[in-house]
Steps between C-alpha positions, in 0.01 A plus 500: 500500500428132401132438396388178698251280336273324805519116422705517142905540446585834363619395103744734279334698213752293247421175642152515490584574131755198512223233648259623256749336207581210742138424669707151689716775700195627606312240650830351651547821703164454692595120555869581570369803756246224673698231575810678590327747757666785298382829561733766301436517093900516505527108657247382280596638166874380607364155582269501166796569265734273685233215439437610102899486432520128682195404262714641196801356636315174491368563132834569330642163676175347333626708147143664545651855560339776260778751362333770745545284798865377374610862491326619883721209632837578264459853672527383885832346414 
């Protein structure tokens, strides 16, 4: 069974990890999950990545892309 946390979204082990290394993840999940109404940990992390790839996207059109971020959106392709 599912442990519910009372008033916070449930986050993966490995992402908690993740958002440690990428703190702007992190505090655009809690805006994301606010303004969306979103209530499942699953929406918002889909929602947060889908946001962080349009910002790279955005970048490498700018020819700010880092190698790192060059290579996440090479592998979606």
């Amino acid at each position: 069974m599912k442990k519910h946390t009372k008033g916070k979204l449930a986050v993966p082990k490995l992402l908690q990890i993740k958002m440690v290394a990428h703190p702007d993840i992190a505090a655009n999940m809690e805006i994301i999950a606010t303004a969306l109404g979103l209530t499942s940990s699953t929406e918002v992390i889909k929602v947060a990545l889908h946001h962080m790839v349009q910002r790279e996207m955005q970048r490498e059109a700018a020819g700010k892309t880092s190698s790192l971020s060059s290579q996440m959106i090479a592998g979606r392709n």
